[in-house]
C-alpha positions as CSV (number, residue, x, y, z in Angstrom):
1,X,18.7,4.3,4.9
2,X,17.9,7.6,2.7
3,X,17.3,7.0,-0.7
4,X,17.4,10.4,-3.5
5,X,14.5,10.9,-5.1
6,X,17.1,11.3,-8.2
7,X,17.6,7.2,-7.8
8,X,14.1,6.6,-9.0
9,X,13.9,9.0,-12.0
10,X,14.7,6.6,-14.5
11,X,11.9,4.0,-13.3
12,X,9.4,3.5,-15.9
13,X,5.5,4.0,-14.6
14,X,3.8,1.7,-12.9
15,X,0.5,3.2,-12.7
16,X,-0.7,5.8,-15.2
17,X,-3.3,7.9,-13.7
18,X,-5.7,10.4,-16.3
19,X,-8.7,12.4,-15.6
20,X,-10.2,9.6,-12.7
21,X,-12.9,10.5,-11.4
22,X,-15.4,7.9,-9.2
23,X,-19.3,8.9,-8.3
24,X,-21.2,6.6,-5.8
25,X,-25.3,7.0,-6.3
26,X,-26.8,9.6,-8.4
27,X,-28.9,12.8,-8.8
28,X,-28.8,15.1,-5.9
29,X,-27.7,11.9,-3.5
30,X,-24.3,11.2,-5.5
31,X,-20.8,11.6,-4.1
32,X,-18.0,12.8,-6.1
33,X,-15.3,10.9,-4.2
34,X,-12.6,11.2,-6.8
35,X,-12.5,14.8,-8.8
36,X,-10.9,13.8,-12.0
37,X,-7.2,12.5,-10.9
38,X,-3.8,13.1,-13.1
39,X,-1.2,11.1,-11.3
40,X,2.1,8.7,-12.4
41,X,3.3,6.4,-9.7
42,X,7.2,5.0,-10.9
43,X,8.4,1.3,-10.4
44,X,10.4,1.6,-6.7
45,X,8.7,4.6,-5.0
46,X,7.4,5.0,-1.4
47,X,4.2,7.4,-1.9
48,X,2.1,8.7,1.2
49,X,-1.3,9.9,-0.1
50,X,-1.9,12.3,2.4
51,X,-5.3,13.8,3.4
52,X,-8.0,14.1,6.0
53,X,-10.9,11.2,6.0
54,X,-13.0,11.6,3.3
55,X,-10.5,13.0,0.5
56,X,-10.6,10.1,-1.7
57,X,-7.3,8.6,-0.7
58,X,-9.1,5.2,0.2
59,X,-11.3,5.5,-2.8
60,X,-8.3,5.8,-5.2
61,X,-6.4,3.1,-3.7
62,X,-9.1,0.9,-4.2
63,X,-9.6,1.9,-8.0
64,X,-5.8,1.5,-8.3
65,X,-5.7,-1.7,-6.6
66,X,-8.5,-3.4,-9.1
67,X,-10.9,-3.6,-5.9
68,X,-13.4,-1.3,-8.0
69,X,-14.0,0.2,-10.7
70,X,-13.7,3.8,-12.2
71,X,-16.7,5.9,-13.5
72,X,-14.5,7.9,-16.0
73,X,-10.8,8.1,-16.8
74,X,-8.4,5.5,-17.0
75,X,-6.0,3.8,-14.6
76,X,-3.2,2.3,-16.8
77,X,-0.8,-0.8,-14.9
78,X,2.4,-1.0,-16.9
79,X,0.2,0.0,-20.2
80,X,-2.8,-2.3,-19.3
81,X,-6.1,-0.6,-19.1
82,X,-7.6,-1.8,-15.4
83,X,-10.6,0.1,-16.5
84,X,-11.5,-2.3,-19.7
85,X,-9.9,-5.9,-17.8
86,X,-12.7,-8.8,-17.4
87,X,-13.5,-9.6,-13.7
88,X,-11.0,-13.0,-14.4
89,X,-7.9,-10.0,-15.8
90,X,-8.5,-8.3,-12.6
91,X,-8.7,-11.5,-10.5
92,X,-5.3,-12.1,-11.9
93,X,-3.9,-8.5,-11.4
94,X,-4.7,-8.6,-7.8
95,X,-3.1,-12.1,-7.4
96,X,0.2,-11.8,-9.3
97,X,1.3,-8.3,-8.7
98,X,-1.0,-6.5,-5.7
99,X,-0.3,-6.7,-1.8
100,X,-2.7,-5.3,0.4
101,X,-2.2,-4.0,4.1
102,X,-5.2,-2.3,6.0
103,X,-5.6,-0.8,9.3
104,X,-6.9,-3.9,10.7
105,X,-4.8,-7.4,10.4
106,X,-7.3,-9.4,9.2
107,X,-5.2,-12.7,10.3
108,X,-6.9,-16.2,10.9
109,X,-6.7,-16.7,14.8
110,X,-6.6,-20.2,14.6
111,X,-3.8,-20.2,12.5
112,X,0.0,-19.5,13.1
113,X,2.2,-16.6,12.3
114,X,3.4,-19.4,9.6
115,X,0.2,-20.4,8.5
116,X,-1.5,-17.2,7.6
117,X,1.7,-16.1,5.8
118,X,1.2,-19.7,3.8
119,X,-2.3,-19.1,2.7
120,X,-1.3,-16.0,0.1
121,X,2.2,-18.2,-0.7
122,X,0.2,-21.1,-2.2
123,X,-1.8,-19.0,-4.8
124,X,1.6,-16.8,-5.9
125,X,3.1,-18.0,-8.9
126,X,6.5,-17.1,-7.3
127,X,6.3,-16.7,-3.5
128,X,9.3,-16.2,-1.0
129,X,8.5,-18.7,1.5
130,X,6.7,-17.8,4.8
131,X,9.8,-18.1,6.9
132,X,11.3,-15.9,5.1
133,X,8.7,-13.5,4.7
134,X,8.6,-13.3,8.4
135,X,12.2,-13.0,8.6
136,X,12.2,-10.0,6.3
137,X,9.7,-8.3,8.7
138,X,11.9,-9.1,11.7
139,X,9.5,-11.9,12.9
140,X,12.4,-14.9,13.0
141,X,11.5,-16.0,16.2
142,X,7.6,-16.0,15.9
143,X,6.9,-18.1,13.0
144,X,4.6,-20.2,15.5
145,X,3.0,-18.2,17.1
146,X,-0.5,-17.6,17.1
147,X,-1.9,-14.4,16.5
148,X,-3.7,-13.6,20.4
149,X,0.2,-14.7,21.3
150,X,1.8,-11.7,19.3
151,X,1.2,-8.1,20.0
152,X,-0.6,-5.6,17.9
153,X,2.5,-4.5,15.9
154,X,3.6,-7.9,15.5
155,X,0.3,-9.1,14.2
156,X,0.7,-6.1,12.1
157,X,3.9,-7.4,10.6
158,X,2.8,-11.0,10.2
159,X,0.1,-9.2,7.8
160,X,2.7,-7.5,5.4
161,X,4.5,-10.5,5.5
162,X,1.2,-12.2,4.3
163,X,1.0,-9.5,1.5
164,X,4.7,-9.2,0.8
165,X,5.5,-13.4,0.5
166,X,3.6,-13.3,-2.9
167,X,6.6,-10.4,-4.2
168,X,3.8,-8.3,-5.5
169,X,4.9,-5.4,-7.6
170,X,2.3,-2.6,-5.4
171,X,2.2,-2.7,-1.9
172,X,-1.2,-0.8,-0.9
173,X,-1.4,0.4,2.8
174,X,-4.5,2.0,4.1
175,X,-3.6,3.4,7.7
176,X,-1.5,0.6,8.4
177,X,-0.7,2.6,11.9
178,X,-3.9,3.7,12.8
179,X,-4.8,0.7,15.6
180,X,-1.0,1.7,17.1
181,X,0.3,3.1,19.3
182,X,3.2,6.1,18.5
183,X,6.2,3.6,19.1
184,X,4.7,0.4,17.1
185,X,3.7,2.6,14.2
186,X,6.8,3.5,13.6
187,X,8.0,0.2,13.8
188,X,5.5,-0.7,11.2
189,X,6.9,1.9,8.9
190,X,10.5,1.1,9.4
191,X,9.1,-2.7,8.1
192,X,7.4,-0.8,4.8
193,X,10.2,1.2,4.1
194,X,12.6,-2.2,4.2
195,X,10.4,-3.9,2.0
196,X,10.3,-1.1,-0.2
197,X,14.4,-0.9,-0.5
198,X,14.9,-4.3,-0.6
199,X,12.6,-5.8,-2.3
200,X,12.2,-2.7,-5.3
201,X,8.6,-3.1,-4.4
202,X,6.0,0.0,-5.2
203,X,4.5,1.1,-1.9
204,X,1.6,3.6,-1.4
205,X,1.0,4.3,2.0
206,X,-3.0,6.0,2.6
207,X,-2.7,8.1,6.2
208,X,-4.4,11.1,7.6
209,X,-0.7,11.2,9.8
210,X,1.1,14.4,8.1
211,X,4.4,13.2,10.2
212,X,4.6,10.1,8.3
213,X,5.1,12.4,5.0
214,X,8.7,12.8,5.5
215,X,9.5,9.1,4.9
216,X,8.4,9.2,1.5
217,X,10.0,10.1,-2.0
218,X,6.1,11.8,-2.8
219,X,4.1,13.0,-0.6
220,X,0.0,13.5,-2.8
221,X,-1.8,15.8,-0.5
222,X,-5.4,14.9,-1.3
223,X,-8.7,17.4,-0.2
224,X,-12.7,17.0,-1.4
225,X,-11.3,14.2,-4.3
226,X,-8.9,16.5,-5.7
227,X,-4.8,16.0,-5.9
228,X,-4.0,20.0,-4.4
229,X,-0.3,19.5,-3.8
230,X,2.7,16.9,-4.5
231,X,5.6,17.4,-2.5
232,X,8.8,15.7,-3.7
233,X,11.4,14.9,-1.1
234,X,14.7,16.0,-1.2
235,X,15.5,12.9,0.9
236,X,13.5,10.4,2.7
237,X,13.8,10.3,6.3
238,X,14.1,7.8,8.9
239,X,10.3,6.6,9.8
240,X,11.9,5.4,13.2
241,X,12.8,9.3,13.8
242,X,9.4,10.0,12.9
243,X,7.2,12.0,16.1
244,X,3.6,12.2,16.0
């Protein structure tokens, strides 16, 4: 399914971004991994932050996602300073309204497909159940399953389905394809973009894969902490089309 960017227009922000900048150490050892960041993510939008290792896609996701904290600027949710929240706010920003994915699945092996799904569910104030949540990601049939009985790409799944059952308003994905192979990766995509058009959920997808940019409403290009280009789609393509 292609989506106009012209859809989305009307979406209030989600995320107000101004002058973010983050610095790990000091003196002549510090790191300037975010170079004073301007950026407004809309409710409903696929974004790829695009950018070789060490840009300060990860670091920004992380800001953005409450997982730390910025040195200056501000990082605005839906009018809520992230920067100013208590560690309990940002406890309870990350619960109610943030899904994570990261390159590796991080799924309990001793638990099934069902279980590991269950253990977000029961701390969501409004969770879609886990059967569902597996359905959604085309894992029906595999609800029982334990994870060293599922492939990579299905463990893969079973892990947005963990982040996705809680209906978090962000969906953060850092490399989600970068333990896949060529076919599963885009398989994994095609699961993103699906949440992302029917579920309205905001999804930022962190890669270093320039082919996945086409899938995207925005692409961020990101280089030495600094935003240098933002590409706006004139559609989105298929992610299942997608060659790398």
């Amino acid at each position: 399914m292609k989506r106009e960017p012209k859809e989305r227009e009307s979406g209030a922000p989600v995320f107000e971004i101004e002058g973010l900048t983050k610095v790990y150490g000091e003196g002549t050892a510090a790191v300037h991994a975010l170079r004073g960041i301007d950026l407004t993510i809309r409710e409903g939008e696929l974004v790829v932050l695009l950018g070789p290792s060490g840009s300060g896609k990860t670091t920004l996701l992380n800001v953005v996602g409450g997982l730390d904290r910025p040195t200056a600027g501000t990082v605005r949710f839906r009018s809520a300073d992230l920067g100013a929240m208590a560690e309990p706010q940002l406890t309870r920003y990350r619960r109610d309204h943030v899904g994570f994915v990261f390159q590796f699945y991080n799924l309990m092996p001793s638990l099934t497909a069902r279980e590991n799904v269950e253990l977000v569910a029961e701390i969501a104030p409004n969770p879609m159940s886990p059967d569902e949540a597996l359905a959604l990601v085309g894992l029906g049939g595999r609800v029982d399953h334990f994870p060293s009985q599922l492939s990579g790409g299905e463990q893969q799944r079973v892990a947005i389905a963990r982040a996705v059952a809680k209906r978090p308003t962000v969906l953060f994905c850092d490399e989600p394809t970068g333990a896949l192979d060529s076919s599963t990766g885009r398989a994994v995509l095609k699961v993103l973009t699906d949440v992302n058009n029917e579920l309205g959920t905001t999804v930022l997808i962190v890669t270093h894969a320039a082919a996945t940019a086409g899938m995207a409403d925005r692409v961020i290009h990101f280089a030495d902490g600094a935003i240098r280009s933002i590409v706006e789609n004139a559609e989105r393509s298929d992610p299942e089309a997608i060659e790398w």
